[in-house]
SESEGU-474554 format. One record per residue: x, y, z of N, C-alpha, C, CB in turn; residue in three letters. Coordinates in pm, 1 decimal, always signed. Each point is the difference from the previous one (the first is absolute). Glycine has a CB too. Layout:
// residues N
+----------+----------+----------+----------+----------+----------+----------+----------+----------+----------+----------+----------+-------+
|      npx |      npy |      npz |     capx |     capy |     capz |      cpx |      cpy |      cpz |     cbpx |     cbpy |     cbpz | torro |
+----------+----------+----------+----------+----------+----------+----------+----------+----------+----------+----------+----------+-------+
|        X |        Y |        Z |        X |        Y |        Z |        X |        Y |        Z |        X |        Y |        Z |   ALA |
...
+----------+----------+----------+----------+----------+----------+----------+----------+----------+----------+----------+----------+-------+
// end
This chain:
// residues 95
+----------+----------+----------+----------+----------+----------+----------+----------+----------+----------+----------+----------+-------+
|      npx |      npy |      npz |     capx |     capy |     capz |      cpx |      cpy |      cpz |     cbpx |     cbpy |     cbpz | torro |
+----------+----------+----------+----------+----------+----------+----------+----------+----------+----------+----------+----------+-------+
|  -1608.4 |   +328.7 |   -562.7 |    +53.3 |   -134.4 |    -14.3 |     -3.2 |    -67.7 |   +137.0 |   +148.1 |    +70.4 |   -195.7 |   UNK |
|   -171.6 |   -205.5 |   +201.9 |    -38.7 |    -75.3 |   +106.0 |   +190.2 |    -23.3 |    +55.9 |   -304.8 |   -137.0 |   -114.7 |   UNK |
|   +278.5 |   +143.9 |   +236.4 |   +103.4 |    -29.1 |    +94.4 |    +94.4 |   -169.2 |    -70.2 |   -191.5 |   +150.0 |   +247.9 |   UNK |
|   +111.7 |   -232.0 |   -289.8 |    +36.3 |   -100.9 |     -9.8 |   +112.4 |    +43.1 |   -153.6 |   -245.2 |   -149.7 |   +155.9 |   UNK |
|   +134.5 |   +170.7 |   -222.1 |    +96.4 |    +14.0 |   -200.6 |    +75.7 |   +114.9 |    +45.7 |   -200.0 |    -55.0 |   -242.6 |   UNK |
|   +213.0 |   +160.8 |   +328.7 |    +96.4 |    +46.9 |    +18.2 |   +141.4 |    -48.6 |     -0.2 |   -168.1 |    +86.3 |    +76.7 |   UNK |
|   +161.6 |   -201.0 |    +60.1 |   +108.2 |    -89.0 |    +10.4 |    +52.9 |    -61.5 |    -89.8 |    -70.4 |    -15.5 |   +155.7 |   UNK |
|    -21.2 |    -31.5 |   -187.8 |    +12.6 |   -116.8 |   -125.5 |   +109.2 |   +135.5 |   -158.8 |   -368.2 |   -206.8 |    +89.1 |   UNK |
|   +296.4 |   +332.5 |    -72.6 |    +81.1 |    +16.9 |    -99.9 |   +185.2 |    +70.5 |    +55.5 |   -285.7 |    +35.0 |   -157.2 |   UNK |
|   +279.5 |    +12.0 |   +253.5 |   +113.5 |    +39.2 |    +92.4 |    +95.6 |   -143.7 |    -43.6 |   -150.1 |   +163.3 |   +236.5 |   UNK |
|    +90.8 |   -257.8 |   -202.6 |    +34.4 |    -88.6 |     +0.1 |   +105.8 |   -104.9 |   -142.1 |   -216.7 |    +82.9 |   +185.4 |   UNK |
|    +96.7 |     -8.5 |   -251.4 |    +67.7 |    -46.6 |   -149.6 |    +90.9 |   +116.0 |    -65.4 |   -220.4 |   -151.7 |    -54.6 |   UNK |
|   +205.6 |   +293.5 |   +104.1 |    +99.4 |   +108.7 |     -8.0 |   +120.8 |    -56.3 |    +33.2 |   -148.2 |   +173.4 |    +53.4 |   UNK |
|   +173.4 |   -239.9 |    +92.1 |   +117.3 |    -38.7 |    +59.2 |    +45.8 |   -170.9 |    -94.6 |    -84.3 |   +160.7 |   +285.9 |   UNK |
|     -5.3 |   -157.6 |   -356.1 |    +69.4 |   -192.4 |    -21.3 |    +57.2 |    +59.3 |   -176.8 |   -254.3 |   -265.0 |   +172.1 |   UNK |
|   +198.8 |   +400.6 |   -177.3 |    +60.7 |    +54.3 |   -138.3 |   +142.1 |    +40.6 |    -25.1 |   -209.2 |    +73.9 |     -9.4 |   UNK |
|   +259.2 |     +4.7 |   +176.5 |   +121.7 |    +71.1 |    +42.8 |    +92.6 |   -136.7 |    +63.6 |   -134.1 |   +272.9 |    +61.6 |   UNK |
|    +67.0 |   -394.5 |    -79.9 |    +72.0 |   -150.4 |    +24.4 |    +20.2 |    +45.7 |   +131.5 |   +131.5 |   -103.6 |   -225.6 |   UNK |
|   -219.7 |   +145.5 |   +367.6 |    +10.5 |     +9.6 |   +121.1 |   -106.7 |    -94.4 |    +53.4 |   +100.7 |   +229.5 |    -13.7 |   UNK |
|    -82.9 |   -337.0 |    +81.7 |     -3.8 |    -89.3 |    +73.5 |    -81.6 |    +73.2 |   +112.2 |   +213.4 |   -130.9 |    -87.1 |   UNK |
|   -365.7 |   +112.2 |   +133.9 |   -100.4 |    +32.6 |   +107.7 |    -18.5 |   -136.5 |    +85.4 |   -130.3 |   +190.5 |   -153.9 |   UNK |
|   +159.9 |   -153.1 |   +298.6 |    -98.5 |    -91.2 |    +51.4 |    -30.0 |    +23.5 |   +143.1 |    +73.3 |   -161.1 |   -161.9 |   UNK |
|   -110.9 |   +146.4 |   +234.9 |   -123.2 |    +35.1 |   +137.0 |    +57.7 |   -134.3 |    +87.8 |   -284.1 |   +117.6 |   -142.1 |   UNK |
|   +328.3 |    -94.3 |   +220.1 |    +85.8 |    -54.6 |   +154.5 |    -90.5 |    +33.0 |    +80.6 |   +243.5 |    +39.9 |    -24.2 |   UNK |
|   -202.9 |    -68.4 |   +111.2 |    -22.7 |    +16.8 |   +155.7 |   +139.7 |    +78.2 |    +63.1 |   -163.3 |   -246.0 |    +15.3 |   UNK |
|   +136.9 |   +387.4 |    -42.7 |    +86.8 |    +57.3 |    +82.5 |    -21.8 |    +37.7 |   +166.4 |    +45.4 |    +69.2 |   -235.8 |   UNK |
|    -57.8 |   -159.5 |   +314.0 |    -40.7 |    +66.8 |   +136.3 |   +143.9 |    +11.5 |    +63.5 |   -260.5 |   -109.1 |    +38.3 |   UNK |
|   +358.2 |    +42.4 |    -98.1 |   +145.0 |    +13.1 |   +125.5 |    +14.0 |   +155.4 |    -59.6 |   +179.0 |   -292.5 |    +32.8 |   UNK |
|   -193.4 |   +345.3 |   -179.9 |     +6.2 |   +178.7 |     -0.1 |    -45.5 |    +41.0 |   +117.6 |    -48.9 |    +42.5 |   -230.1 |   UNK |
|    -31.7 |    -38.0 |   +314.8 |    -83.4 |    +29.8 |    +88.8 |   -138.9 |    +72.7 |    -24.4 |   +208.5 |    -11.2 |    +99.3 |   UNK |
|   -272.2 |    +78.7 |    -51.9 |    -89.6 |    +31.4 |    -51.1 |     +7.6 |    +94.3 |   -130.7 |    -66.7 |    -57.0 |   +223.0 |   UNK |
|   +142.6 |   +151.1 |   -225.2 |     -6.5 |    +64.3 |   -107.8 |    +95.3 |    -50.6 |   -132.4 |    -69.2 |   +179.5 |   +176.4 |   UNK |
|    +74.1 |   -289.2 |   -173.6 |    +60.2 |    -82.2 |   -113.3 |   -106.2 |    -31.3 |   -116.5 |   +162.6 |   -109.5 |   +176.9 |   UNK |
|   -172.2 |   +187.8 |   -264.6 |   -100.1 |    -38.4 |   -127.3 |    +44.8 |     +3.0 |   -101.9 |   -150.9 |    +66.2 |    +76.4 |   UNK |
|   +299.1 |     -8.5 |   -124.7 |    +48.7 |    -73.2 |    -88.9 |    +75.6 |    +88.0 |    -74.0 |   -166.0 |   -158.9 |     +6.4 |   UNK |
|   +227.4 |    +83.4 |   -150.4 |   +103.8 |    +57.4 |    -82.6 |    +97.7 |    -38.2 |    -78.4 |    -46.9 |    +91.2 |   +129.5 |   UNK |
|    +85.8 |    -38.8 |   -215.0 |    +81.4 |    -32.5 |    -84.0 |   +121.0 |    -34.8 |    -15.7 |   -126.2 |    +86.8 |    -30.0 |   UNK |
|   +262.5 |   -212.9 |    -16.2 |    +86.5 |    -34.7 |    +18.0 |    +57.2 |    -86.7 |    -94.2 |    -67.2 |    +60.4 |   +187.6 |   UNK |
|   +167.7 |    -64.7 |   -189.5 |    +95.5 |   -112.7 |   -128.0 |    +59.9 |    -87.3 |    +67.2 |    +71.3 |   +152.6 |   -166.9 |   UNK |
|   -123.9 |   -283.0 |   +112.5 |   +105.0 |   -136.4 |    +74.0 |     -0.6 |    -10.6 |   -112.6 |    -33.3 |   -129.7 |   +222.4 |   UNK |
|   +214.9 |    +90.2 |   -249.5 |    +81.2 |    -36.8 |    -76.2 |    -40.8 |    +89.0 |    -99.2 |    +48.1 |   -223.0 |    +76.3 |   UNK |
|   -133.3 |   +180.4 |   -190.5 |     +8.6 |    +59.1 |    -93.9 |   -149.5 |    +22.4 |    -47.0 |   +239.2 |    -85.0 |    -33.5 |   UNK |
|   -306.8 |    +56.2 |   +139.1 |   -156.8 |     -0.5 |    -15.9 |     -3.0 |   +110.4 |   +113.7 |    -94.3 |   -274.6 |    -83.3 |   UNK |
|     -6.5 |   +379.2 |     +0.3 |   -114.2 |    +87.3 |    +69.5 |    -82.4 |     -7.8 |    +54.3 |    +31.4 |    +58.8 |    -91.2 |   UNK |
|    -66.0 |    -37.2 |   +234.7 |   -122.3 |    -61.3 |    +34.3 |    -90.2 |   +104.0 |   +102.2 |   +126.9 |   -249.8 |    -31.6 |   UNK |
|   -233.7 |   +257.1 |    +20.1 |   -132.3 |    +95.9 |    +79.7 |    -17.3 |   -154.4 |   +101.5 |   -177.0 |   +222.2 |   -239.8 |   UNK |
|   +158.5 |   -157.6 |   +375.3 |    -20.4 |    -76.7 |   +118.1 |   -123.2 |    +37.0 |    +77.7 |   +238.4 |    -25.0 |     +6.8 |   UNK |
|   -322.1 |    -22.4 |     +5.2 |   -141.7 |    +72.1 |    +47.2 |    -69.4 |    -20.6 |   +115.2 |    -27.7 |     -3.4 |   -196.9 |   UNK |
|    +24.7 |    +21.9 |   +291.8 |    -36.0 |    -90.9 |   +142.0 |   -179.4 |    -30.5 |    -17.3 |   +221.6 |   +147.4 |   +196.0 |   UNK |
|   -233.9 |   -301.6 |   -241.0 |   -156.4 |    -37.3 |    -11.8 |    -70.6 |    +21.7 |    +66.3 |    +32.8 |   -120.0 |    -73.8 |   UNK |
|    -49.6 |   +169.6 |   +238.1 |    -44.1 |    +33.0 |    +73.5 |    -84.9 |   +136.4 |    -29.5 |   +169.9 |   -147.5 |   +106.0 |   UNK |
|   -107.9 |   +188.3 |   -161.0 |    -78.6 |   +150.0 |   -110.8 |    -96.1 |     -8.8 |    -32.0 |   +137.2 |    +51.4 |   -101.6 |   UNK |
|   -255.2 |   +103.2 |   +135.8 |   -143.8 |    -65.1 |    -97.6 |    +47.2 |    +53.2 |   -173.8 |   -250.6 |    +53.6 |   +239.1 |   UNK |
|   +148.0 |   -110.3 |   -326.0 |    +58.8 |    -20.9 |    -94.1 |    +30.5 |   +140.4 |   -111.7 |   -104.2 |   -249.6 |    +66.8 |   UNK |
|    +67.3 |   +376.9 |    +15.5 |    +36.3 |   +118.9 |    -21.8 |   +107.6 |    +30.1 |    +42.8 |   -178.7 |    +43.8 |    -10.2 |   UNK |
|   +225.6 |    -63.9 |    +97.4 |   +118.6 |    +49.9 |    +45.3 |    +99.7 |    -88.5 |    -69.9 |    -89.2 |    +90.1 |   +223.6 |   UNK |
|    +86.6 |   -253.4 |   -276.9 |    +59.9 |    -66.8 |    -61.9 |    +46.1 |    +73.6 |   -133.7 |   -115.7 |   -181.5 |   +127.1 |   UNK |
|     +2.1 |   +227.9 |   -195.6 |    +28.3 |    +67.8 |   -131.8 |    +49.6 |   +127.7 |    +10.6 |   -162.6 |   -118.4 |    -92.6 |   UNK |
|   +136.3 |   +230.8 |   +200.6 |   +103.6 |    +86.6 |    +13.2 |   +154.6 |     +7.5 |    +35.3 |   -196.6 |    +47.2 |    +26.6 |   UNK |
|   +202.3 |   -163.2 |    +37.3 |   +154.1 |    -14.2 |     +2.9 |    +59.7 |    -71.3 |    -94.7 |    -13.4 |    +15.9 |   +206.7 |   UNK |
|    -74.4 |    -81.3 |   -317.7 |    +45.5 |    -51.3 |   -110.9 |    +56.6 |   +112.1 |   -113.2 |   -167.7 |   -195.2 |    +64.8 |   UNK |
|    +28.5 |   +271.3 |    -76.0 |     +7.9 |   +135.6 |    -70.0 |   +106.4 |    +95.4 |    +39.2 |   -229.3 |    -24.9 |    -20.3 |   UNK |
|   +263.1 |    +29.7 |   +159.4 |   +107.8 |    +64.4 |    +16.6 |   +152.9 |    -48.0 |     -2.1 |   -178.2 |    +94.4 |   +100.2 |   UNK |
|   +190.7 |   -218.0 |   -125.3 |   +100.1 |    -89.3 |    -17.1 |    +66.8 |    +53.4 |   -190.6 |   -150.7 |   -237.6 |   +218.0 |   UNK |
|    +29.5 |   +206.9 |   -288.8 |    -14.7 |     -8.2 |   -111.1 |    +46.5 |   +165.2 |    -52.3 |   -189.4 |   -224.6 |    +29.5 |   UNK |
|   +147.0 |   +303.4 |    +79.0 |    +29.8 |   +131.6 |    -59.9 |   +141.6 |    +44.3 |    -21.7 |   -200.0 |    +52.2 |   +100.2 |   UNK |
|   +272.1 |   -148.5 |    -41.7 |   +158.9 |     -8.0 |    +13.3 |    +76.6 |     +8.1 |   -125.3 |    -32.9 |   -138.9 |   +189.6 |   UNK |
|    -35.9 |    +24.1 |   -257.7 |    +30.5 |    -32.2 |   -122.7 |    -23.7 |    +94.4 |   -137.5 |    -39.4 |   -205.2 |   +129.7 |   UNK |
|   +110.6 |   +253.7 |   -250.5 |    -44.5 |    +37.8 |    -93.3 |   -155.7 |    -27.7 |    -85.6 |   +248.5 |     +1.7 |    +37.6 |   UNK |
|   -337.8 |    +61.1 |    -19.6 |   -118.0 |    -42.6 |   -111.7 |     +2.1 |    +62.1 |    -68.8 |   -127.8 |    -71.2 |    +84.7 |   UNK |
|   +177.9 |   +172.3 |   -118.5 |    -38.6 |    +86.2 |    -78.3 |     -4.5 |    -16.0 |   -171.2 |    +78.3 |   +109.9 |   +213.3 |   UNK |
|     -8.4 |   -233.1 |   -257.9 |    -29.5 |    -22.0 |   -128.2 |    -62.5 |   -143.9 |    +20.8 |   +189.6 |   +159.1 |   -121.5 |   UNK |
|   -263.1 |   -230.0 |   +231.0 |    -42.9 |   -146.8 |    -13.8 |   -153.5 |    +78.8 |     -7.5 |   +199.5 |   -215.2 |   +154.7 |   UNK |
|   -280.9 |   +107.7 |   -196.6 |   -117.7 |    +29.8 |     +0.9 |    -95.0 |    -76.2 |    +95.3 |    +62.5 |    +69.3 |   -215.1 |   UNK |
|   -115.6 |    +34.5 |   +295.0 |   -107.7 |    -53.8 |   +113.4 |   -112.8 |    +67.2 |    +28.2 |   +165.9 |    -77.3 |    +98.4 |   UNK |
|   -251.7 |    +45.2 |   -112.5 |   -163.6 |    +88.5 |    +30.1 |     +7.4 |   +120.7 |    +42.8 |   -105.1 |   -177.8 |    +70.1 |   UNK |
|     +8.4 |   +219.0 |   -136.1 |    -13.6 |   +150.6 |   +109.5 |    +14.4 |    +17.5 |   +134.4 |   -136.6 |    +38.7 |   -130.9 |   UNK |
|    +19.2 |   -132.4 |   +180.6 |    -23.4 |     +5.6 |   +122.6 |   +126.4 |    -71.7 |    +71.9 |   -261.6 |    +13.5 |    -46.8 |   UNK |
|   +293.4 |   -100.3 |    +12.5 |   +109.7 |    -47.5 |    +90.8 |   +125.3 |   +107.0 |     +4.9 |    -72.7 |   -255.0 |    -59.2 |   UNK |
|    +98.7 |   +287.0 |    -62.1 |   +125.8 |    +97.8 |     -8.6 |    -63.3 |   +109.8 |   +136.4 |    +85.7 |    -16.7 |   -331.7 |   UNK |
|   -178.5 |    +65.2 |   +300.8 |    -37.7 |   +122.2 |    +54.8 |    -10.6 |    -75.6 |   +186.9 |   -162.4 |   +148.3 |   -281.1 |   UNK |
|   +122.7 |   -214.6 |   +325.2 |    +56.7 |    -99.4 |   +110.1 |   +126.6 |    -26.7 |    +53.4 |   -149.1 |    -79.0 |    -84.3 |   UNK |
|   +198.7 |    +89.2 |     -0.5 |   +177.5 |    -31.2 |     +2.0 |    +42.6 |   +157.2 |    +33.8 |    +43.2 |   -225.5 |   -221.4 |   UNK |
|    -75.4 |   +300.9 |   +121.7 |    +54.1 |   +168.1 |    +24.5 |    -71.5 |    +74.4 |   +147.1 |     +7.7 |    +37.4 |   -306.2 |   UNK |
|   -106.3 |   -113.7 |   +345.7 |    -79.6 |    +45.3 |    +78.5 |    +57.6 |    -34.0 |   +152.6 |   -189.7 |    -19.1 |   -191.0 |   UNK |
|   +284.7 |    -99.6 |   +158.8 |    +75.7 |    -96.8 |   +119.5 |   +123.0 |    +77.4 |    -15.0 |   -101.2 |   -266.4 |    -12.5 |   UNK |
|   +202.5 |   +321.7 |    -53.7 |   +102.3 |    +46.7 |    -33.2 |     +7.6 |   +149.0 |    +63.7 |     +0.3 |   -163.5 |   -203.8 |   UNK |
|   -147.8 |   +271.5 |   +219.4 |    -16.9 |    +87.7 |    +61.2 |    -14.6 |    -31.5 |   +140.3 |    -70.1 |    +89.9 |   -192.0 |   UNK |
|    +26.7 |   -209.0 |   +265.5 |     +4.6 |    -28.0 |   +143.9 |   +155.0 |    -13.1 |    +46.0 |   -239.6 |   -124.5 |    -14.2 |   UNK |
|   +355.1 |    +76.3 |    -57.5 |   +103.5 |    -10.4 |     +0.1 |    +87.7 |   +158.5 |    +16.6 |    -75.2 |   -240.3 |   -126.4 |   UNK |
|    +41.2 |   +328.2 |    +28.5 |    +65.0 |   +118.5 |    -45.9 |     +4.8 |    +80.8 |   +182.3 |   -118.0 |    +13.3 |   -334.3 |   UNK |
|   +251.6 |     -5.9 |   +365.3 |    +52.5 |    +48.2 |   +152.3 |    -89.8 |   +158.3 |    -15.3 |   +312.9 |   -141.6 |    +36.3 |   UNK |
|   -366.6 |   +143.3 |    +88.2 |    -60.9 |   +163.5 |    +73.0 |   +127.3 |    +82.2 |    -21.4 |   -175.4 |    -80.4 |   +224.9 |   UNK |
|   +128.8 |   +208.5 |   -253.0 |    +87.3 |   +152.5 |    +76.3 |    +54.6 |    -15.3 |    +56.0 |    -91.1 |   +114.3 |    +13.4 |   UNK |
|   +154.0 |    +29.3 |    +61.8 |    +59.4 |    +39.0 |   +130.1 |   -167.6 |    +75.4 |    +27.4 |   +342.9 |    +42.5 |    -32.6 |   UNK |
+----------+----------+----------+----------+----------+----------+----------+----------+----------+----------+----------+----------+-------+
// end
């Protein structure tokens, strides 16, 4: 799957779970500011620093997303398997 319909479906995963995406300009984070997940007021929201190439945009989307329950929504193979694939970069090392 192309980098782009990736997004595009990450994308519509998150507008399913009624979570609010959008791509800032995080540079006051400093450099390692690329992004993440948060609730104002009563809205959910994925925060993404646009500065991102557009892989790294969708992995921190995918890993945003992995937060959330999917397990009974329905989403592509490939994206699910993207999402679980982002959720193992997350999962803490050993001793």
């Amino acid at each position: 799957m192309k980098i782009d319909d990736l997004a595009h479906e990450l994308e519509e995963v998150a507008r399913k779970l009624s979570v609010r995406v959008s791509y800032e300009d995080l540079r006051w984070e400093g450099p390692g500011g690329k992004g993440g997940s948060c609730r104002v007021h009563d809205e959910r929201r994925i925060i993404i620093n646009k500065a991102l190439n557009k892989e790294d945009r969708a992995r921190i989307l995918a890993r945003e997303l992995g937060k959330f329950p999917l397990e009974e929504m329905s989403v592509p193979p490939g994206v699910r398997e993207f999402i679980d694939d982002s959720r193992v970069d997350l999962a803490p090392e050993g001793p």
